[in-house]
N, CA, C and O atoms as a Tinker XYZ file with bonds, in Angstrom:
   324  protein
     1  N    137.384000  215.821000   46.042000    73     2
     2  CA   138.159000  214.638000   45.765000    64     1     3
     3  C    139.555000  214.762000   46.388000    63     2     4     5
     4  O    139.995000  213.746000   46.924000    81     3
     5  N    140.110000  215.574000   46.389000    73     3     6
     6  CA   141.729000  216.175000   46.552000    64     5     7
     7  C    141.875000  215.599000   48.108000    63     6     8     9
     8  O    142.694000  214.787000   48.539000    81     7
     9  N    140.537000  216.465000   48.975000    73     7    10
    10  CA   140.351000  215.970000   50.812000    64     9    11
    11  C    140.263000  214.483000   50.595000    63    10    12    13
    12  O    141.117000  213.764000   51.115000    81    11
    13  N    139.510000  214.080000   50.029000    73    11    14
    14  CA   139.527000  212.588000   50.554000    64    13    15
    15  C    140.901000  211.378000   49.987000    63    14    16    17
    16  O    141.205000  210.237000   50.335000    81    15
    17  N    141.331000  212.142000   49.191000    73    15    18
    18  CA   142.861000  211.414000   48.831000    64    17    19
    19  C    143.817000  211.935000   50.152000    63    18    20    21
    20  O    144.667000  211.252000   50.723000    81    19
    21  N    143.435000  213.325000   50.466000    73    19    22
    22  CA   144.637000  213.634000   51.004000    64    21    23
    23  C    144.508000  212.884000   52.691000    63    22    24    25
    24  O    145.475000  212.458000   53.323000    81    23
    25  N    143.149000  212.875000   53.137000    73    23    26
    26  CA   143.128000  212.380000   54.320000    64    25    27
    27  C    143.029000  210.797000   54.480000    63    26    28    29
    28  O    143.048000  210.165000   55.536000    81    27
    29  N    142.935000  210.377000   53.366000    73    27    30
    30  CA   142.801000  208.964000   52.864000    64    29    31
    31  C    144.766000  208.449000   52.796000    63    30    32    33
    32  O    145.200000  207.674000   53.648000    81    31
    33  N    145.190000  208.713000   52.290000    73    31    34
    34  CA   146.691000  208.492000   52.183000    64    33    35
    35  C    147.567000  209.631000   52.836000    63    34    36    37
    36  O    148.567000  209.123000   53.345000    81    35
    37  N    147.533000  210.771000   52.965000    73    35    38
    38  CA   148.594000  211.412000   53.561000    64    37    39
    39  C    148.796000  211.557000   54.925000    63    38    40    41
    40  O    149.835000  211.359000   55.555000    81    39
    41  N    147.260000  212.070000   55.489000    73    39    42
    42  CA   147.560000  212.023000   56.906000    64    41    43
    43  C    147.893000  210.614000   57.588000    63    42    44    45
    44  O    148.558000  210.700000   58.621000    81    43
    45  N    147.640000  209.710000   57.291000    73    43    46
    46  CA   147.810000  208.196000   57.825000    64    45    47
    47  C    149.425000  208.492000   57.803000    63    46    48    49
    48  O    150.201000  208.489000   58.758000    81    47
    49  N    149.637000  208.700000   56.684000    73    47    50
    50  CA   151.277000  208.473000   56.523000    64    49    51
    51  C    152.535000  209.153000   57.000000    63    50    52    53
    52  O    153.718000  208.878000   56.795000    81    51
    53  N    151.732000  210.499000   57.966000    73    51    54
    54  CA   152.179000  211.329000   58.931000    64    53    55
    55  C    152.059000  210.716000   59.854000    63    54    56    57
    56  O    153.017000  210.864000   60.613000    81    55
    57  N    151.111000  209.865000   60.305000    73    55    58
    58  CA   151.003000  209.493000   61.410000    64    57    59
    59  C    149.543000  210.024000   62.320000    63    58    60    61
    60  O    149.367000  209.634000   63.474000    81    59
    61  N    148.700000  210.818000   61.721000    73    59    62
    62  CA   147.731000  211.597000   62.099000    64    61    63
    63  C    146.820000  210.181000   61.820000    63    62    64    65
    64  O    146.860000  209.330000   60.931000    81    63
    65  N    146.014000  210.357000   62.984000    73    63    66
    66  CA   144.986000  208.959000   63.039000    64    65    67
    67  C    143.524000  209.677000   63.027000    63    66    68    69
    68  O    142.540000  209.068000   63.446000    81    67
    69  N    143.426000  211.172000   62.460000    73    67    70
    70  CA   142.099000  211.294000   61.936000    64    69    71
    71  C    141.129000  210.929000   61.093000    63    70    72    73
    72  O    139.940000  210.931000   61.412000    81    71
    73  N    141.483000  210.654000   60.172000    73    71    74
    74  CA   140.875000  209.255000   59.045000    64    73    75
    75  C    139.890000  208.596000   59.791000    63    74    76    77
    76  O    140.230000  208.474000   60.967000    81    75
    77  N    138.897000  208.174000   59.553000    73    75    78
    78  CA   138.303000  207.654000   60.517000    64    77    79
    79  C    137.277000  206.653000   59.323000    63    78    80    81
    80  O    136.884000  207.220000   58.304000    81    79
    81  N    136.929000  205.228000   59.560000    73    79    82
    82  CA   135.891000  204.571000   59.247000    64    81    83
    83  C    135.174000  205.552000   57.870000    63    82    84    85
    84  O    135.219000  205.861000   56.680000    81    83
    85  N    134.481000  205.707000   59.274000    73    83    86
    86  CA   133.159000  206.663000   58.417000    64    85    87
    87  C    133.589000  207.371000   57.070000    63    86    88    89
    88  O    133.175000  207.196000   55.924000    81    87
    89  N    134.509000  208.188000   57.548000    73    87    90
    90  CA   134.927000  209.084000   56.258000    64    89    91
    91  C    135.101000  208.339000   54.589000    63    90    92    93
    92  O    134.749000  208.773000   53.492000    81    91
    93  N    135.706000  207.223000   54.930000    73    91    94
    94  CA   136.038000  206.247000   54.063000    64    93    95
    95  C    134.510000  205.729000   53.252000    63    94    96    97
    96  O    134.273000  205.730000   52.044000    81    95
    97  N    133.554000  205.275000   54.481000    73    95    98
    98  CA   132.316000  204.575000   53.666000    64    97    99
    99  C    131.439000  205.824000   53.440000    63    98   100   101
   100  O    130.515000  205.767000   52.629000    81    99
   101  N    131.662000  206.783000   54.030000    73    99   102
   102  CA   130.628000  207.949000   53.308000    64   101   103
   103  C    131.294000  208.207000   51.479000    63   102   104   105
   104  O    130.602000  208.087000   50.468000    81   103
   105  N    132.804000  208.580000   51.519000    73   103   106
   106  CA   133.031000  208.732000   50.028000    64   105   107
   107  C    132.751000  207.244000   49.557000    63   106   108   109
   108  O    133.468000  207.609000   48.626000    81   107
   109  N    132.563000  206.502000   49.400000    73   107   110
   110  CA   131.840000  205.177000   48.810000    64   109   111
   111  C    130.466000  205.425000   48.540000    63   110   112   113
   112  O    129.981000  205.504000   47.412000    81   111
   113  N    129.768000  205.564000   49.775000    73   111   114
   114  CA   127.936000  205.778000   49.307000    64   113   115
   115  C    127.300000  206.607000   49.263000    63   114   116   117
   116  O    126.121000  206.498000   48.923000    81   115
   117  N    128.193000  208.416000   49.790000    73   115   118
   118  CA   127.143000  209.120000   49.966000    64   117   119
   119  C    127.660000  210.329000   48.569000    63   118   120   121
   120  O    128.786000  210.561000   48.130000    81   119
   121  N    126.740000  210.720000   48.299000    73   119   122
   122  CA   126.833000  211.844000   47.169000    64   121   123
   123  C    127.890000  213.170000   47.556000    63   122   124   125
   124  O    127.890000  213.852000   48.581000    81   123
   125  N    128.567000  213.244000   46.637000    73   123   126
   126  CA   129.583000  214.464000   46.893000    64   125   127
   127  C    128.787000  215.618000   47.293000    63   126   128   129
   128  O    127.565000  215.700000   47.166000    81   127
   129  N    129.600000  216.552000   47.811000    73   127   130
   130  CA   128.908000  217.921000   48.410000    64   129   131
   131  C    128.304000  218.685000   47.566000    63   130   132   133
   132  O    128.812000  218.655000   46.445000    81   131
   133  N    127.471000  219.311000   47.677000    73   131   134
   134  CA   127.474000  220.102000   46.159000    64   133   135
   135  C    128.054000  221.533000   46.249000    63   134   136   137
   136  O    127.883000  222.519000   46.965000    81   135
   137  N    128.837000  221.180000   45.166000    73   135   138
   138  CA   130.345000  222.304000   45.143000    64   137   139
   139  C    129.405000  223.902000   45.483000    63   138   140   141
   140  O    130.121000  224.628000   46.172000    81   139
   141  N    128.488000  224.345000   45.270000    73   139   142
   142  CA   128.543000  225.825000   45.525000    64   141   143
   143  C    128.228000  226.116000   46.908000    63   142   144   145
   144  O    128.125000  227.287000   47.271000    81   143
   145  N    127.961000  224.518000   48.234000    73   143   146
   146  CA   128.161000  225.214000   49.060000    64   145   147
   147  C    129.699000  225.863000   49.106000    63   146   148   149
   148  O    129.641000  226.615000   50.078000    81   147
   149  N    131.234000  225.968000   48.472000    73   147   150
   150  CA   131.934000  226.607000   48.690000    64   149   151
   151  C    132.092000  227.542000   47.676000    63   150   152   153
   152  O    132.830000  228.525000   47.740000    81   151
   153  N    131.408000  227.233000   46.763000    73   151   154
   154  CA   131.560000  228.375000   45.483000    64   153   155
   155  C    130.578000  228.780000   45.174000    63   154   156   157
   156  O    130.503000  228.769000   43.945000    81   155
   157  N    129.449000  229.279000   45.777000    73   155   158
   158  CA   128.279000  229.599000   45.763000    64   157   159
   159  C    127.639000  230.470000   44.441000    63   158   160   161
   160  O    126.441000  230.685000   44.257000    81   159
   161  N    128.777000  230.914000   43.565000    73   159   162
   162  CA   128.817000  231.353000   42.468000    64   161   163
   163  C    128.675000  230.527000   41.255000    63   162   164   165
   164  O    128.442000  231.018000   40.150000    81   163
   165  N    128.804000  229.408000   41.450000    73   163   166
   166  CA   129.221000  228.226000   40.584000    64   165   167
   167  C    127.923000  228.421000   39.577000    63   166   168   169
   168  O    126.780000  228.678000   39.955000    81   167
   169  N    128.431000  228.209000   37.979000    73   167   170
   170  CA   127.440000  227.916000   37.803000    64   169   171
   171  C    126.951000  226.887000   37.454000    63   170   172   173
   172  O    127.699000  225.912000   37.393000    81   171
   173  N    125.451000  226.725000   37.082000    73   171   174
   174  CA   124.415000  225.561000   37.685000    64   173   175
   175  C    125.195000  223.958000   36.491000    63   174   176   177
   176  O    125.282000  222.772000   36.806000    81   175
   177  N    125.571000  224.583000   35.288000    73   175   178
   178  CA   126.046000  223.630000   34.502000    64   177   179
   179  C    127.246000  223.015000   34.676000    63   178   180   181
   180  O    127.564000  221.992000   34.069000    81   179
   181  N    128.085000  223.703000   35.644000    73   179   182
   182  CA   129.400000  223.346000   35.996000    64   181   183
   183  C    129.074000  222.355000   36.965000    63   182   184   185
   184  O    129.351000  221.157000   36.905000    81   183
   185  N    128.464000  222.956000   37.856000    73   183   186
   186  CA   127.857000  221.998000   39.134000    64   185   187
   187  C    127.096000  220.448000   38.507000    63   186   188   189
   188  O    127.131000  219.520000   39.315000    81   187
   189  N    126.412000  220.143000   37.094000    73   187   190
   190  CA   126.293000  219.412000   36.422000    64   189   191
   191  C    127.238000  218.732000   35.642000    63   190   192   193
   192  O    126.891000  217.591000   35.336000    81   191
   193  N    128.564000  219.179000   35.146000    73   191   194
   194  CA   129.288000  218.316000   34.737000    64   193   195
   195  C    130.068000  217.657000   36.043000    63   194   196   197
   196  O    130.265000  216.444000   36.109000    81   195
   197  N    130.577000  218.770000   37.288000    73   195   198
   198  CA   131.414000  218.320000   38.329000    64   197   199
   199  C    130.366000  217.045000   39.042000    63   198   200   201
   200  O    130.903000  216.146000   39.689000    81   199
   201  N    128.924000  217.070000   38.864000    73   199   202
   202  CA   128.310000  215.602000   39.890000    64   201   203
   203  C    128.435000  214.549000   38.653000    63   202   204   205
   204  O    128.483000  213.380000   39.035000    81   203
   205  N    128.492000  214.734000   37.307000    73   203   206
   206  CA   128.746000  213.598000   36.487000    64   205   207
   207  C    130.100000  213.051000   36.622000    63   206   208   209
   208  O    130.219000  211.870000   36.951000    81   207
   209  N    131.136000  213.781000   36.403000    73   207   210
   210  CA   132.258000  213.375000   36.605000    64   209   211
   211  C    132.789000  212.945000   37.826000    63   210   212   213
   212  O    133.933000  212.503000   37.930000    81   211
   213  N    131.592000  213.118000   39.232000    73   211   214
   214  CA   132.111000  212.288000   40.905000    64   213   215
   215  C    131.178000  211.343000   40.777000    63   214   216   217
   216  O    131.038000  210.670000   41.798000    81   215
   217  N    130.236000  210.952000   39.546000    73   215   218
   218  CA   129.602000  209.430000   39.473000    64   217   219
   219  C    130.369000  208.508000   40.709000    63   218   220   221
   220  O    131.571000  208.385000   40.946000    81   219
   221  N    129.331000  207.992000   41.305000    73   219   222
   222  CA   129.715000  206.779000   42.030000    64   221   223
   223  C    129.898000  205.389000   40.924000    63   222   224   225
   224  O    130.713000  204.466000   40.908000    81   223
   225  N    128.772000  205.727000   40.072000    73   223   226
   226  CA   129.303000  204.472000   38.803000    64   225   227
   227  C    129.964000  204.804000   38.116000    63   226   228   229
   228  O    129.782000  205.954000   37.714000    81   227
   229  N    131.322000  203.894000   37.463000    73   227   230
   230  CA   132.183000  204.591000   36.484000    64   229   231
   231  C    131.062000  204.710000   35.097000    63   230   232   233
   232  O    131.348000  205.658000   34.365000    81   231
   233  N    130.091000  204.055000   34.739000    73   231   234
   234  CA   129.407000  203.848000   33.529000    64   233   235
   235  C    128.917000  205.158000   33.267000    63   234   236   237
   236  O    128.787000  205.561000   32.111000    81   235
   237  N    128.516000  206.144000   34.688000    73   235   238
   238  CA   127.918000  207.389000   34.704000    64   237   239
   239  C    128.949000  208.235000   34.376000    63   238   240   241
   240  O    128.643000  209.148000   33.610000    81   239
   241  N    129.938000  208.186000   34.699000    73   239   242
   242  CA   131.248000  209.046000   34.557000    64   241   243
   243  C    131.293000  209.199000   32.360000    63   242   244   245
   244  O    130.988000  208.522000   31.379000    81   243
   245  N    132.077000  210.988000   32.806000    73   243   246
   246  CA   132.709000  210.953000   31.273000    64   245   247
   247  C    133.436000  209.879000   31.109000    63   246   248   249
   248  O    134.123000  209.534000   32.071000    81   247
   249  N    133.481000  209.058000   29.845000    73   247   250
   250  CA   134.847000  208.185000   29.736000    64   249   251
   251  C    136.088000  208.978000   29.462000    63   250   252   253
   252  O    137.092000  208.274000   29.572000    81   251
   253  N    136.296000  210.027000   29.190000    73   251   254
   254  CA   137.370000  210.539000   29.018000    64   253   255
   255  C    137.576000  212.085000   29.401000    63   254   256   257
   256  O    136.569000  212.793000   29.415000    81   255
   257  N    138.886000  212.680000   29.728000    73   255   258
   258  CA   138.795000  213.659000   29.982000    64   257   259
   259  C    138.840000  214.984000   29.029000    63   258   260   261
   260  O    139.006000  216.156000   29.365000    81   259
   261  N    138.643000  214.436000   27.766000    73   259   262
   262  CA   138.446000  215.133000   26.595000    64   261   263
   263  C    136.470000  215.138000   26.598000    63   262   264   265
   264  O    135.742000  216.009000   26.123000    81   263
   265  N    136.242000  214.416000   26.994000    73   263   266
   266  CA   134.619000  214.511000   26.675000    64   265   267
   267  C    134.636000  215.014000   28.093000    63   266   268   269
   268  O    135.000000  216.054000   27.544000    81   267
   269  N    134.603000  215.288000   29.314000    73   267   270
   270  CA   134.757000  216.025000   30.367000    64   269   271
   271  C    134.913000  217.671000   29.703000    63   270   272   273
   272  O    134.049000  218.531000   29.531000    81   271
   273  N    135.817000  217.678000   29.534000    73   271   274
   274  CA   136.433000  219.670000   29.201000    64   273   275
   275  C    135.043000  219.439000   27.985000    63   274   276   277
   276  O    134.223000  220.302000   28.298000    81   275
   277  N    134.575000  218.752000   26.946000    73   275   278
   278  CA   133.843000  219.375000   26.016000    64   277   279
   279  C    132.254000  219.753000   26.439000    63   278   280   281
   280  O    131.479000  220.593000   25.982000    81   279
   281  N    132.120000  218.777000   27.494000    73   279   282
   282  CA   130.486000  219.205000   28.243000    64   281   283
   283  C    130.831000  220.501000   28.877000    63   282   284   285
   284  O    129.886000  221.289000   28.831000    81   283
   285  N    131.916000  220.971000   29.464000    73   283   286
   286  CA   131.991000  222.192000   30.245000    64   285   287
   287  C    132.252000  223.437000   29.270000    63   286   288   289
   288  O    132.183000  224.630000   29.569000    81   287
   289  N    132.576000  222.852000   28.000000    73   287   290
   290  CA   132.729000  224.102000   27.227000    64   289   291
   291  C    131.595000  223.938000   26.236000    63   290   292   293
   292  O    131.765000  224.799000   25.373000    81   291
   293  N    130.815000  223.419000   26.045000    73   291   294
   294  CA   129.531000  223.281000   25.383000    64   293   295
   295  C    128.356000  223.799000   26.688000    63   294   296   297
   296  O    127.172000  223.818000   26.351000    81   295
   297  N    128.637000  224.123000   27.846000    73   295   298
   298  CA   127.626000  224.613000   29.324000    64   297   299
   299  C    126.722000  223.409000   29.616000    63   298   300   301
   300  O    125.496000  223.423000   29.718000    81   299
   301  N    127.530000  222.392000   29.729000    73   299   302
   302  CA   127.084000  221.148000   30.484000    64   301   303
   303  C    126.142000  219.853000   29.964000    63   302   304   305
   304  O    125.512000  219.035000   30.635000    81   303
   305  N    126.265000  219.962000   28.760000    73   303   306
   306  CA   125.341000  219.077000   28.171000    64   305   307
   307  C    125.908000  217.770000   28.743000    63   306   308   309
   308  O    127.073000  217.389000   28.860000    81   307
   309  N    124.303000  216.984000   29.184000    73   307   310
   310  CA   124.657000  215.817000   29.476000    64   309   311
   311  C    125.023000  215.623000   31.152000    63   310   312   313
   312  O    124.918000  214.459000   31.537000    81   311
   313  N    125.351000  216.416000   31.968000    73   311   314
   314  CA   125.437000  216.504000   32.985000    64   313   315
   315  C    124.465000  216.089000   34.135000    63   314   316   317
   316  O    123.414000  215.732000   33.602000    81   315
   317  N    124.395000  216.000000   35.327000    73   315   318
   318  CA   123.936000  215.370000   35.622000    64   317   319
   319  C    123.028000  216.668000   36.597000    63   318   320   321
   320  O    123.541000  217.763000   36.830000    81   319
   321  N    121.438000  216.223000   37.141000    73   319   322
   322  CA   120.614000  217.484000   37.442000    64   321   323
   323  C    121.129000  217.589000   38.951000    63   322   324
   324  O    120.733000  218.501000   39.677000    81   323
């Protein structure tokens, strides 16, 4: 999320014209990465609350970030497979 804010608003605002189209309609339709290609350690329930909480629908999303921290400290109940 952090990359696509940051290349979404910051580099534009440097002046860097890498941003491109695509980048924009892929975070719209395509499914987030799945985090352990960089944390390959991750575990499997974390990786289940982190794809609930990058819901493309907000309805799928925790509503709050108190019910967020409690699926990750309960080991992911509710998360998404």
């Amino acid at each position: 999320m952090h990359i696509c804010v940051h290349r979404t608003f910051f580099i534009p605002l440097q002046g860097d014209r890498r941003v491109e189209e695509n980048d924009v309609s892929a975070h719209l339709t395509q499914p987030p990465p799945d985090p352990r290609e960089s944390m390959p350690d991750l575990p499997d329930h974390v990786t289940g609350v982190l794809r609930r909480a990058l819901a493309k629908s907000p309805g799928q999303r925790y509503a709050t970030a108190g019910e967020l921290a409690r699926a990750l400290e309960r080991g992911g109940e509710g998360g998404f497979p």
